[in-house]
SEDOSE-851916 format. One record per atom (N, C-alpha, C): residue number from 1; atom name; x, y, z. Coordinates in nm, 3 decimals, decimal comma. Layout:
REM SEDOSE-851916
<num NUM atomo CA px X py Y pz Z>
...
This chain:
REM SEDOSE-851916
<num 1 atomo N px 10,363 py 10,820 pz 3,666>
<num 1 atomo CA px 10,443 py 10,834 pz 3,786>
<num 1 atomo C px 10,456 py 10,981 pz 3,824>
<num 2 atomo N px 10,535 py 11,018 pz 3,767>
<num 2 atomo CA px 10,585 py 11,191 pz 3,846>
<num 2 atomo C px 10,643 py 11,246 pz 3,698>
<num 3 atomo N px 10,610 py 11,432 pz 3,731>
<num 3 atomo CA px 10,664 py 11,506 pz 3,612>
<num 3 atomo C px 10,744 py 11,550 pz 3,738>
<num 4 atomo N px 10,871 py 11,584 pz 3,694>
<num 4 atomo CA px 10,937 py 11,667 pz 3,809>
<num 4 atomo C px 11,024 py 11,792 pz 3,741>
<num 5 atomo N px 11,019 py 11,902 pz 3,820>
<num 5 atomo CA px 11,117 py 12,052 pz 3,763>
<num 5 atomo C px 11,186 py 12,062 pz 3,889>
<num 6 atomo N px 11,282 py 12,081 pz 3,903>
<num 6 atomo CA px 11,372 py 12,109 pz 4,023>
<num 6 atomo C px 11,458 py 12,224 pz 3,986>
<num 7 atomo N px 11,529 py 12,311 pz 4,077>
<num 7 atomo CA px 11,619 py 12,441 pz 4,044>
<num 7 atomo C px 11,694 py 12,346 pz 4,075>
<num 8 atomo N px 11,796 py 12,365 pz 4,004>
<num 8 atomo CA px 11,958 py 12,320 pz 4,056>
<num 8 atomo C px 12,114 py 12,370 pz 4,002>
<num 9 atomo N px 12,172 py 12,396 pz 4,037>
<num 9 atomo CA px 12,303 py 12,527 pz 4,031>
<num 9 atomo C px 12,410 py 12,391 pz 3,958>
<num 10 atomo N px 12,461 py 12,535 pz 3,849>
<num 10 atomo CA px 12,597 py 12,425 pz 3,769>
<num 10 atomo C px 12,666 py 12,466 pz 3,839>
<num 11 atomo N px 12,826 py 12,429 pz 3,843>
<num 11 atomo CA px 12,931 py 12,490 pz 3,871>
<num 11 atomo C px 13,027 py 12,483 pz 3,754>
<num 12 atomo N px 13,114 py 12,580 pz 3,728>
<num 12 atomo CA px 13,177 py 12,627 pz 3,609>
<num 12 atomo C px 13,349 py 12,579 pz 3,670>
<num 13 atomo N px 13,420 py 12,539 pz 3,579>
<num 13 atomo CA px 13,526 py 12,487 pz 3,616>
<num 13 atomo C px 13,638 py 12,587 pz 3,699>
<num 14 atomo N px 13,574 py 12,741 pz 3,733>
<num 14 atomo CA px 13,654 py 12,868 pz 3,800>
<num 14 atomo C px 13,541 py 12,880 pz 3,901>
<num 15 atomo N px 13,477 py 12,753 pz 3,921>
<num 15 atomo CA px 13,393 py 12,771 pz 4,091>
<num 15 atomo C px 13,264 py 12,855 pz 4,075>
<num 16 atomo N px 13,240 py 12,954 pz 3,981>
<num 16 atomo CA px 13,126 py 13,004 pz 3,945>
<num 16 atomo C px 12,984 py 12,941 pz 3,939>
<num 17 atomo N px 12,885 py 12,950 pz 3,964>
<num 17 atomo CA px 12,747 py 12,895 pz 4,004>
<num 17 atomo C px 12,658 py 12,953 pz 3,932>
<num 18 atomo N px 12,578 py 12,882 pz 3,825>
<num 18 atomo CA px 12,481 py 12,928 pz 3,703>
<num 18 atomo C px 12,322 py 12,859 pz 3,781>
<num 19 atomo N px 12,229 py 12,914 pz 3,791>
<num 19 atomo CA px 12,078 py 12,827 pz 3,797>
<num 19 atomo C px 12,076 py 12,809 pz 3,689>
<num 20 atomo N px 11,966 py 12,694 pz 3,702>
<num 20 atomo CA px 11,971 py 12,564 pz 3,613>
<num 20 atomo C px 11,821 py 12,534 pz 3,623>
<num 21 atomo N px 11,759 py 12,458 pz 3,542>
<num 21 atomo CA px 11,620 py 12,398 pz 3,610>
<num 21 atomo C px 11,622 py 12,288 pz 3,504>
<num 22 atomo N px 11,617 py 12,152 pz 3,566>
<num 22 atomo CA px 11,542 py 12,029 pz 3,487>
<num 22 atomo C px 11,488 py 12,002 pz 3,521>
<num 23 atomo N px 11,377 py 11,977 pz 3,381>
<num 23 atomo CA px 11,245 py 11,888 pz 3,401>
<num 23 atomo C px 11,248 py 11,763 pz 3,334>
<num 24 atomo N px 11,165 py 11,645 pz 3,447>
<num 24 atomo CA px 11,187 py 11,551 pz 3,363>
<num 24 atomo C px 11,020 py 11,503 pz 3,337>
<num 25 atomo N px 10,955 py 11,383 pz 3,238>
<num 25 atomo CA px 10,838 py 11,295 pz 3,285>
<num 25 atomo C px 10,857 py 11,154 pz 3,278>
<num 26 atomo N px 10,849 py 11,104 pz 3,408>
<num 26 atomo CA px 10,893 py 10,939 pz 3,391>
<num 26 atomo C px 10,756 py 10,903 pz 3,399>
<num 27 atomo N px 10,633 py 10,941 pz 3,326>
<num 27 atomo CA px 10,539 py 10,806 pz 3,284>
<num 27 atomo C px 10,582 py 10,705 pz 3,178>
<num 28 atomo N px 10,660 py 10,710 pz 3,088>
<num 28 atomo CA px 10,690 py 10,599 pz 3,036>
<num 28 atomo C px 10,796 py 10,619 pz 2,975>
<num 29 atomo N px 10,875 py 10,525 pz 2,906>
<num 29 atomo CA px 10,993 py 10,493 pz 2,861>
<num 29 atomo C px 10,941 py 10,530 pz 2,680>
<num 30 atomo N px 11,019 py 10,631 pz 2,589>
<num 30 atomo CA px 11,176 py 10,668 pz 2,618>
<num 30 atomo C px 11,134 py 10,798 pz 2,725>
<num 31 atomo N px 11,262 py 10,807 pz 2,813>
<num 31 atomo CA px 11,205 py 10,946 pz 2,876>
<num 31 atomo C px 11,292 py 11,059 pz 2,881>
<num 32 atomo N px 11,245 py 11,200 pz 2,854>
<num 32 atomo CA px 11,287 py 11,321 pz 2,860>
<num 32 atomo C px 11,321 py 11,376 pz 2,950>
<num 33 atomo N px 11,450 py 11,420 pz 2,942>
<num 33 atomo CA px 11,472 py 11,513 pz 3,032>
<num 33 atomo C px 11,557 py 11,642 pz 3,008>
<num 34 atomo N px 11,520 py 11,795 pz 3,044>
<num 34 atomo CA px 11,534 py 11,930 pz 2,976>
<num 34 atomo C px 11,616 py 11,967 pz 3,080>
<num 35 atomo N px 11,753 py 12,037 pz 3,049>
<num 35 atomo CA px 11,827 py 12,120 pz 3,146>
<num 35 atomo C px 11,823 py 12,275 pz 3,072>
<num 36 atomo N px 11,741 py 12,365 pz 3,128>
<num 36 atomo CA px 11,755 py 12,525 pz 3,104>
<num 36 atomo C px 11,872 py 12,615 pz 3,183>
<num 37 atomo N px 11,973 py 12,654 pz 3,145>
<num 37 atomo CA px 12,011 py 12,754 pz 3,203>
<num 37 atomo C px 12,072 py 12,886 pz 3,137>
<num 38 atomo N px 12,079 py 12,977 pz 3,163>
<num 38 atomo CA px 12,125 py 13,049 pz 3,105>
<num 38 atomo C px 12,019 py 13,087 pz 2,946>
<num 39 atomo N px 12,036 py 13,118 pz 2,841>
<num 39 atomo CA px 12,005 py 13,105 pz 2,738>
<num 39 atomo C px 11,993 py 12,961 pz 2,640>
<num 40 atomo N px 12,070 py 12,893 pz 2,699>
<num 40 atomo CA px 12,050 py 12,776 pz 2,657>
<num 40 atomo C px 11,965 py 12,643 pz 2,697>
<num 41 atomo N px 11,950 py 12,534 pz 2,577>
<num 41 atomo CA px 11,874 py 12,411 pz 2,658>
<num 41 atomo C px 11,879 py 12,254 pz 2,622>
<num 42 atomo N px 11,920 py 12,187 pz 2,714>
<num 42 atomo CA px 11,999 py 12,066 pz 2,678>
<num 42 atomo C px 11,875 py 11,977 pz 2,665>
<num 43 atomo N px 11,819 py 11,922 pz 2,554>
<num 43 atomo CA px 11,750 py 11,771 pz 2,605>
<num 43 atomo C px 11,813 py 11,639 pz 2,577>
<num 44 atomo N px 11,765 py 11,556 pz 2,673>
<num 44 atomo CA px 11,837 py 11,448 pz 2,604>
<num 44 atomo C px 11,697 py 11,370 pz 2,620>
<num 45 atomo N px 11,720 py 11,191 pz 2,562>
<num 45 atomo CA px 11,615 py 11,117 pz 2,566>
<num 45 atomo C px 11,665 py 10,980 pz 2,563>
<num 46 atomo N px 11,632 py 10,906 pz 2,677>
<num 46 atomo CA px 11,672 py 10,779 pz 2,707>
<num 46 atomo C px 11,570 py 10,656 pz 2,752>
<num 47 atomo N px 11,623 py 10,525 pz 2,753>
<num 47 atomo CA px 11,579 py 10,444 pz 2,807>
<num 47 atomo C px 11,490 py 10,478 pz 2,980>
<num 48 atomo N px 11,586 py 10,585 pz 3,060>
<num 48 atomo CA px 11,565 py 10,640 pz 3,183>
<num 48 atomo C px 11,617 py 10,719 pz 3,221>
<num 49 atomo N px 11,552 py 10,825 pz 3,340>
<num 49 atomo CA px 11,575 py 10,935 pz 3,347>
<num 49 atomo C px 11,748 py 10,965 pz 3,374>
<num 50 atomo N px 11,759 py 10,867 pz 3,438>
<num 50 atomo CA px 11,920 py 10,866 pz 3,492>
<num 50 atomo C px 12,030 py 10,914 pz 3,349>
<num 51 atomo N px 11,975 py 10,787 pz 3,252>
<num 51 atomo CA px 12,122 py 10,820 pz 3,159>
<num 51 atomo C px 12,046 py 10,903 pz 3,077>
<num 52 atomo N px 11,926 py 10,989 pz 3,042>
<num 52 atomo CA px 11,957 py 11,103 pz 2,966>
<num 52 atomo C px 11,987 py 11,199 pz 3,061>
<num 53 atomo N px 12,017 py 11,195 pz 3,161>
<num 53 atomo CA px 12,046 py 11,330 pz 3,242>
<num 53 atomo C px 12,208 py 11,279 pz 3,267>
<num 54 atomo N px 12,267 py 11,196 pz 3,206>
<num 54 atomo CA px 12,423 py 11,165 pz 3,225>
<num 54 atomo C px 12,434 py 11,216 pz 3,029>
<num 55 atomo N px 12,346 py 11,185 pz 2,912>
<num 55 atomo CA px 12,372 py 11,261 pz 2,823>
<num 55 atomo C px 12,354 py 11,362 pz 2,824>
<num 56 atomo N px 12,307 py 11,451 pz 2,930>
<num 56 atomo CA px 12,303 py 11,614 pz 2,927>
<num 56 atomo C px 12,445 py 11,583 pz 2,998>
<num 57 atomo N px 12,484 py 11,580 pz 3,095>
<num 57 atomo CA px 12,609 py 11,597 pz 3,133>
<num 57 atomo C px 12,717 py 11,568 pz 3,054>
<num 58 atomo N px 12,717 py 11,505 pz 2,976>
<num 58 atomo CA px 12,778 py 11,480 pz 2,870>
<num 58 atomo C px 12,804 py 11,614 pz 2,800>
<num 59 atomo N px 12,716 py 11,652 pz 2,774>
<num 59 atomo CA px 12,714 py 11,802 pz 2,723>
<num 59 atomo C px 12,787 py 11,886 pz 2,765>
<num 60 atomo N px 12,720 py 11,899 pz 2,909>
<num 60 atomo CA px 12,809 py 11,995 pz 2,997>
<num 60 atomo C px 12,929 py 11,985 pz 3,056>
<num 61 atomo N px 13,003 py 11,834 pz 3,031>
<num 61 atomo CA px 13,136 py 11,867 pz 3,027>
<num 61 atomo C px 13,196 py 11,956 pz 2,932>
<num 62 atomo N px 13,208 py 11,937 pz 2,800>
<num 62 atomo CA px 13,264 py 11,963 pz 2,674>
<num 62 atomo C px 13,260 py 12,142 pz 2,723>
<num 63 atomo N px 13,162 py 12,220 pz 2,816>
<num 63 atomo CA px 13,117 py 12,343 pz 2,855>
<num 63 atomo C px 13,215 py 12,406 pz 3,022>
<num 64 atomo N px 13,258 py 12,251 pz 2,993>
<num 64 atomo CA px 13,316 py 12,286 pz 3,133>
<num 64 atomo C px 13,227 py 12,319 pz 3,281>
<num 65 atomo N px 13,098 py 12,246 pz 3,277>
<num 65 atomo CA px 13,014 py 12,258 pz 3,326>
<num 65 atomo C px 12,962 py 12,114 pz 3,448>
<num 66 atomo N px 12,940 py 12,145 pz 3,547>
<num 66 atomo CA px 12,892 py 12,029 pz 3,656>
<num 66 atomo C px 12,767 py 12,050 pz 3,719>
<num 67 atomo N px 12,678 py 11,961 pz 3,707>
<num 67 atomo CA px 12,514 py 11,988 pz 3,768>
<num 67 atomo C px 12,571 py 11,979 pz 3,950>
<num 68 atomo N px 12,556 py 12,111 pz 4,053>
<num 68 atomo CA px 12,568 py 11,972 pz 4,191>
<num 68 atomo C px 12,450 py 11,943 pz 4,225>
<num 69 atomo N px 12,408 py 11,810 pz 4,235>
<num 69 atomo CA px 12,314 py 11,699 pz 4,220>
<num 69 atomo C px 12,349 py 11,589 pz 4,249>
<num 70 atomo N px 12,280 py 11,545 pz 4,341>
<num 70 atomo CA px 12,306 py 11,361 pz 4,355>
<num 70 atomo C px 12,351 py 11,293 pz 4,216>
<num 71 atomo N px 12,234 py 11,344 pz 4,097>
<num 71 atomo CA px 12,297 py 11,258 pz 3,993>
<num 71 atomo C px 12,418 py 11,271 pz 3,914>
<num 72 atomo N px 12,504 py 11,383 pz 3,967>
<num 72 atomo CA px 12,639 py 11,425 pz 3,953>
<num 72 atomo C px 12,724 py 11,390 pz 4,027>
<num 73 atomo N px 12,719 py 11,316 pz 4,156>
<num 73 atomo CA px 12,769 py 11,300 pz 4,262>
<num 73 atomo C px 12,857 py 11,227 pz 4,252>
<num 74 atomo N px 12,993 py 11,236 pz 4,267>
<num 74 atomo CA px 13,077 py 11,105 pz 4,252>
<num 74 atomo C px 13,067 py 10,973 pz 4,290>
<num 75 atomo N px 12,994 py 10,965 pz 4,408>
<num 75 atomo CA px 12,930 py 10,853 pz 4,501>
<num 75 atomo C px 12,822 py 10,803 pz 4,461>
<num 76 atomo N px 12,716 py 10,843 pz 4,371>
<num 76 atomo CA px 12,615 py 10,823 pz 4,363>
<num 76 atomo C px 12,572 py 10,735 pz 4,253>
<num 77 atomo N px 12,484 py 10,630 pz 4,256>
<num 77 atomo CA px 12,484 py 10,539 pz 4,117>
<num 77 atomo C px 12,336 py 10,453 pz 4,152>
<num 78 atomo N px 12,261 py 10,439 pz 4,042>
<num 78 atomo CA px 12,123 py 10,395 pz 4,033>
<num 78 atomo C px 12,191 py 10,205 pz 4,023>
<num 79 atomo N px 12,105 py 10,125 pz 4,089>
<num 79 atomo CA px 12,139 py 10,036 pz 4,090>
<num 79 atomo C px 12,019 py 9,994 pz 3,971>
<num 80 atomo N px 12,015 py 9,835 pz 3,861>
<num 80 atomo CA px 11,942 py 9,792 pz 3,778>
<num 80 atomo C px 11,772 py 9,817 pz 3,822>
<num 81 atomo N px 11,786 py 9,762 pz 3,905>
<num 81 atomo CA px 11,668 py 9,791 pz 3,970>
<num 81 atomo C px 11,602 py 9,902 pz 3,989>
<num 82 atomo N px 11,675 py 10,000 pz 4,026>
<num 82 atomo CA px 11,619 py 10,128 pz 3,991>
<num 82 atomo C px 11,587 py 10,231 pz 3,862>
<num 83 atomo N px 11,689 py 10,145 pz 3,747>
<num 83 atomo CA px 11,699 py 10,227 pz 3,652>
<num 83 atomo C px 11,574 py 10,132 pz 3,570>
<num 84 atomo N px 11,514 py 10,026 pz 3,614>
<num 84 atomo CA px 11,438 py 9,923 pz 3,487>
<num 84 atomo C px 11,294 py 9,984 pz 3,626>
<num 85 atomo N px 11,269 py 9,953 pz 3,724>
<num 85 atomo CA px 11,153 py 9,984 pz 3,799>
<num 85 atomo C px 11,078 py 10,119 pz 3,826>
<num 86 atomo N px 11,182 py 10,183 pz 3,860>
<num 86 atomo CA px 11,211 py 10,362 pz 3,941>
<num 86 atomo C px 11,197 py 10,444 pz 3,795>
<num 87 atomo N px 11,219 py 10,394 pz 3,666>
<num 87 atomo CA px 11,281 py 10,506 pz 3,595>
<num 87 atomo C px 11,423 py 10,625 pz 3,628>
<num 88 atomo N px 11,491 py 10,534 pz 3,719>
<num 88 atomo CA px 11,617 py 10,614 pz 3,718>
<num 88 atomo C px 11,616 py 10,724 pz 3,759>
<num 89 atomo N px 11,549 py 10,775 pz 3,884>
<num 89 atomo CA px 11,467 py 10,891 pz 3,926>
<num 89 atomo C px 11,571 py 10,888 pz 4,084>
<num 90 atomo N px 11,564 py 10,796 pz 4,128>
<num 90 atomo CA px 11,644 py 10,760 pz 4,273>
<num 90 atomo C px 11,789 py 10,692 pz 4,258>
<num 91 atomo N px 11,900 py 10,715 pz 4,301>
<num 91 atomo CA px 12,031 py 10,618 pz 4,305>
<num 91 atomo C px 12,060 py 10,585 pz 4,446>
<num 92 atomo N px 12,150 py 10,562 pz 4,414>
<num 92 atomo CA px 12,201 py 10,521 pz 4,553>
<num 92 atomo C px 12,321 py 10,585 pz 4,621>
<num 93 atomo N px 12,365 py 10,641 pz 4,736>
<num 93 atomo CA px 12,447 py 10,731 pz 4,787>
<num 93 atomo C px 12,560 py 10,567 pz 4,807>
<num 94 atomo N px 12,665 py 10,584 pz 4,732>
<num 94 atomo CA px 12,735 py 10,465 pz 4,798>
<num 94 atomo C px 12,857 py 10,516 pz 4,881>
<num 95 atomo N px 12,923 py 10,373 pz 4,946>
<num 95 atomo CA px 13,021 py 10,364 pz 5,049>
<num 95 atomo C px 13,122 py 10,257 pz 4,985>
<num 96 atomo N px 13,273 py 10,266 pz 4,974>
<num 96 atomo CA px 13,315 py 10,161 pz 4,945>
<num 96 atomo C px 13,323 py 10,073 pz 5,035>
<num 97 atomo N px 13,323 py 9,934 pz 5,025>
<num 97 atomo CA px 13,322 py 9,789 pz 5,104>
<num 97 atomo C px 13,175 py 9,778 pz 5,168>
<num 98 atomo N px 13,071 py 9,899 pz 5,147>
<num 98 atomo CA px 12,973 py 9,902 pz 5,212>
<num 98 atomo C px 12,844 py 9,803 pz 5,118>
<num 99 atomo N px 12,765 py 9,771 pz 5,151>
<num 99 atomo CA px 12,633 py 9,712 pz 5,041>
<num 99 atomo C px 12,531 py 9,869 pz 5,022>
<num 100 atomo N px 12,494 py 9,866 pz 4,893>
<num 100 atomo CA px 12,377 py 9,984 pz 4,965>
<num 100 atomo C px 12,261 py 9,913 pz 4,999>
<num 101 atomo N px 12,196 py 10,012 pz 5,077>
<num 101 atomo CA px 12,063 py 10,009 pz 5,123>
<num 101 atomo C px 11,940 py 10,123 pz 5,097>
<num 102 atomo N px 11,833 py 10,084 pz 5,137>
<num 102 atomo CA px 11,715 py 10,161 pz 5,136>
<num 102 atomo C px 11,754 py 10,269 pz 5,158>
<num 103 atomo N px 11,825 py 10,266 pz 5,247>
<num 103 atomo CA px 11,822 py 10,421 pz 5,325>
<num 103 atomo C px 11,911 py 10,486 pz 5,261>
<num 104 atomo N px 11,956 py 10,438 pz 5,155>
<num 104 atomo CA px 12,118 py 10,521 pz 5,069>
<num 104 atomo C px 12,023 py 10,603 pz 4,989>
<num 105 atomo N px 11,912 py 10,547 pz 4,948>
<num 105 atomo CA px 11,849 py 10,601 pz 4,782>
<num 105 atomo C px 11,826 py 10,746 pz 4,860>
<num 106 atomo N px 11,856 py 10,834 pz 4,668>
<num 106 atomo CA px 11,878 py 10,955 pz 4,734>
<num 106 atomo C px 11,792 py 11,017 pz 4,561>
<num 107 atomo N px 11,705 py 11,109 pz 4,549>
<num 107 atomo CA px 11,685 py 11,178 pz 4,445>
<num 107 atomo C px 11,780 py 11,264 pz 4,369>
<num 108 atomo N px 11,820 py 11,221 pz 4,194>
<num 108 atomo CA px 11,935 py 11,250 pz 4,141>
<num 108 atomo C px 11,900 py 11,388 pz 4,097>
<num 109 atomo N px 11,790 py 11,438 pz 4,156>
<num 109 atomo CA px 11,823 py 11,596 pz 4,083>
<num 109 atomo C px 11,797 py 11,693 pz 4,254>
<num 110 atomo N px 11,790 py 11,659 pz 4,375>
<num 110 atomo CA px 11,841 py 11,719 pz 4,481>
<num 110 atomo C px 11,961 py 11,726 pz 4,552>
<num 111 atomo N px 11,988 py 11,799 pz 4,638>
<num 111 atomo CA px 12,156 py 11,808 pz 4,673>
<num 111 atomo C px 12,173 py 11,816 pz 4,835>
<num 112 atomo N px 12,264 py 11,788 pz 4,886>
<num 112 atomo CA px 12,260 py 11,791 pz 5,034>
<num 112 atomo C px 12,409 py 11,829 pz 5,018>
<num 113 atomo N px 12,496 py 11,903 pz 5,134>
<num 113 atomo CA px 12,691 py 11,916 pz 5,089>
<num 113 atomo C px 12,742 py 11,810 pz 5,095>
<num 114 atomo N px 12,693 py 11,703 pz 5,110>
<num 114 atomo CA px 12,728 py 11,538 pz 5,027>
<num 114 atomo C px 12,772 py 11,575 pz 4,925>
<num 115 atomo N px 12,719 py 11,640 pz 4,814>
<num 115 atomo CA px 12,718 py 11,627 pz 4,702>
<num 115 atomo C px 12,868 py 11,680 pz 4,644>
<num 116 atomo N px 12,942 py 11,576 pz 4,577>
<num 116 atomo CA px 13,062 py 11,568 pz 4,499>
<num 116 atomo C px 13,075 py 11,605 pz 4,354>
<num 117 atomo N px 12,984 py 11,706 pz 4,281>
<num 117 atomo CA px 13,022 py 11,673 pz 4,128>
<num 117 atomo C px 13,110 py 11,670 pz 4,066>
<num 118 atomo N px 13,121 py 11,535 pz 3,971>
<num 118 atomo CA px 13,193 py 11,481 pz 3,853>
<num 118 atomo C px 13,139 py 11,456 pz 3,771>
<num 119 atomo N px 13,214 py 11,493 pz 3,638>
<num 119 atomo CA px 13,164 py 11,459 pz 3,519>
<num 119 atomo C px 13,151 py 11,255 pz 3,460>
<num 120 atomo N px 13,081 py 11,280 pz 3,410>
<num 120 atomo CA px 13,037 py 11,100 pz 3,400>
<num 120 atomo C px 13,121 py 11,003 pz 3,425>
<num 121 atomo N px 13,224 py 11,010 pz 3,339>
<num 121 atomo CA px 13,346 py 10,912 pz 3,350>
<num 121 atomo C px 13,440 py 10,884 pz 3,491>
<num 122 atomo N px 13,420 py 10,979 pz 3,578>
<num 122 atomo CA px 13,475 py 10,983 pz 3,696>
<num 122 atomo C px 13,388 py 10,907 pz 3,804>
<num 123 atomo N px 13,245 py 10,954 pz 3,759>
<num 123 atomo CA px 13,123 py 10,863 pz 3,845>
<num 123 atomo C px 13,143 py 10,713 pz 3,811>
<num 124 atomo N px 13,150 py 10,714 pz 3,732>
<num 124 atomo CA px 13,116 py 10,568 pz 3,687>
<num 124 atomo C px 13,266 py 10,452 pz 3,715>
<num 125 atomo N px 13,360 py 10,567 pz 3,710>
<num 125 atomo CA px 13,464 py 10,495 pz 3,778>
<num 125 atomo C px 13,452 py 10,446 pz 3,915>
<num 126 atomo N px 13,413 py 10,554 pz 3,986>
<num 126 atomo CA px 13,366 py 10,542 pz 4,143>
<num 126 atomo C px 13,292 py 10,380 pz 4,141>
<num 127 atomo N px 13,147 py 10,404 pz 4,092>
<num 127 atomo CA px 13,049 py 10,289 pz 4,045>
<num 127 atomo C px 13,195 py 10,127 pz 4,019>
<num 128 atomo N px 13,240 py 10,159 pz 3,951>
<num 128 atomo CA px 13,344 py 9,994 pz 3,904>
<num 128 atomo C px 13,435 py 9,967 pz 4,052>
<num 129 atomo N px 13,522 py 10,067 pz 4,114>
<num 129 atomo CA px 13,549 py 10,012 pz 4,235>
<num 129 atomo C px 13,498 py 10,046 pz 4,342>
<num 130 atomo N px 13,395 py 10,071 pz 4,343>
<num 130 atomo CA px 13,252 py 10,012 pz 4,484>
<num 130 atomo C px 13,235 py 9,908 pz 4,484>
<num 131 atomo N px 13,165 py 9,814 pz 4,321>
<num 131 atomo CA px 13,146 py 9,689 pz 4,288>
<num 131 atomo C px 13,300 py 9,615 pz 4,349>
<num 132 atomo N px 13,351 py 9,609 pz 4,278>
<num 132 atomo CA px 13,492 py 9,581 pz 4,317>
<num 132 atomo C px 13,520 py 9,534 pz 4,489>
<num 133 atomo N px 13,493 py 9,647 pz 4,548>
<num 133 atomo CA px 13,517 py 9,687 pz 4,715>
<num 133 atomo C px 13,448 py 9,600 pz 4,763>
<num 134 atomo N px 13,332 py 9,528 pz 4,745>
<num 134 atomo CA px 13,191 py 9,432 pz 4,778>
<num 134 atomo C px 13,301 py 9,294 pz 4,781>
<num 135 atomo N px 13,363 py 9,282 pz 4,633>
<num 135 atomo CA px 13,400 py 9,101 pz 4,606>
<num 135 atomo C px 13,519 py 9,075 pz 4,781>
């Protein structure tokens, strides 16, 4: 499928802005993905690109640290389908009470001022009442 390296800026919990660069390769499952910044370098390795780049964030909370990135995005969440087909490469920009669509999928390591970062547990909250917002 795709090797991808993207620049992308942390933000530090005093608003400060570090470059960053992850690379990922989604030809096959388990898959890697490397966050460089600074002197340091996070890998993680998952089922898909999505949740080892939510175990690097993982990381970078404990650092006080936020990727801004779609896949940081408070709004933003890979639906099954994307994370078992896509390799977890695309999510979805959501809306509450809204369905997503085609046109939501958004690449989790680019940024538009959409972009909301939160650390995992806050996303994924978002993710439970979206579902929720649908019934």
């Amino acid at each position: 499928m795709n090797k991808g390296e993207y620049n992308i800026q942390l933000i530090s919990s005093s608003g400060e802005l570090i470059h960053a660069v992850v690379e990922y390769d989604d030809d096959e499952a388990p898959y890697c993905v490397t966050l460089r910044f600074e002197d340091q370098k996070i890998q993680e390795t998952a089922e898909n690109v999505f949740t080892a780049f939510t175990g690097i964030r993982r990381i970078l909370e404990r650092l006080e640290l936020r990727p801004v990135c779609f896949g940081a995005s408070r709004n933003v969440y890979p639906s099954a389908m994307a994370l078992s087909m896509g390799a977890g490469v695309k999510a979805y920009r959501l809306t509450m009470g809204t369905p997503a669509m085609r046109s939501d999928l958004v690449h989790i390591f680019k940024n538009d001022p959409s972009v909301n970062p939160v650390y995992p547990p806050e996303q994924a909250e978002f993710y439970s009442k979206w579902i929720n917002s649908l019934q």
